[in-house]
N, C-alpha and C positions, 0 to 999 in steps of 0.2 A: 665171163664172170665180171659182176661192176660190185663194186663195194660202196657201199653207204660213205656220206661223208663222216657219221659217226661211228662206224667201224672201223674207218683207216685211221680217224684220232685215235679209238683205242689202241690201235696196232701200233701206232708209231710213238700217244705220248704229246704230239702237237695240239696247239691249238688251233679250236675251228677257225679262227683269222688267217693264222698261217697256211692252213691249207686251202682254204681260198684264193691265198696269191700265190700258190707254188706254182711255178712253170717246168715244164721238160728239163729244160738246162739244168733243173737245180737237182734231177734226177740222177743216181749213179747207178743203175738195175744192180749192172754186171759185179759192182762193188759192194750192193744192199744198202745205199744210203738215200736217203733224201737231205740238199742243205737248205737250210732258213736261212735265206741272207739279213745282215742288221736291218737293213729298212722294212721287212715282214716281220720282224722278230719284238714281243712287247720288252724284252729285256736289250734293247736297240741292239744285240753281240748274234754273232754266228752261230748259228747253234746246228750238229751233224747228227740227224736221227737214222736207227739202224731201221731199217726193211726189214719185214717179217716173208719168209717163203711165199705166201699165200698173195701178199699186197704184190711183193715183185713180180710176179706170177699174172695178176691182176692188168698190173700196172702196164706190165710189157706187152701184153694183150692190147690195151688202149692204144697203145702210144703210135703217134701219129709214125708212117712208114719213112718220111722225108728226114727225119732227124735220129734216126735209131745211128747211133754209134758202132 
């Protein structure tokens, strides 16, 4: 299952910028987070968006086998 990049905004709340530079690292599956670090973020601050079941679900799907935690 691949999720729209306008679906996982909905889900999470971010903006379409931020998710454009999100990488793995910024990922927590196992926790349900994704973080915006300040230099992705338009409000320069960290911001910790929760995971929806469906996106984690999704996501862990994707996610490359070399870096899974």
């Amino acid at each position: 299952m691949i999720l729209s990049l306008h679906q996982s905004r909905d889900n999470l709340g971010a903006r379409p910028s931020e998710l454009r530079r999100a990488r793995w690292e910024n990922l927590d599956i196992a926790g349900g987070t994704i973080t915006i670090p300040p230099a992705d973020a338009k409000s320069s601050r960290a911001r910790v968006l929760p995971l929806t079941a469906r996106l984690a679900s999704a996501l862990s799907a994707l996610r490359p086998r070399a870096i899974v935690k």
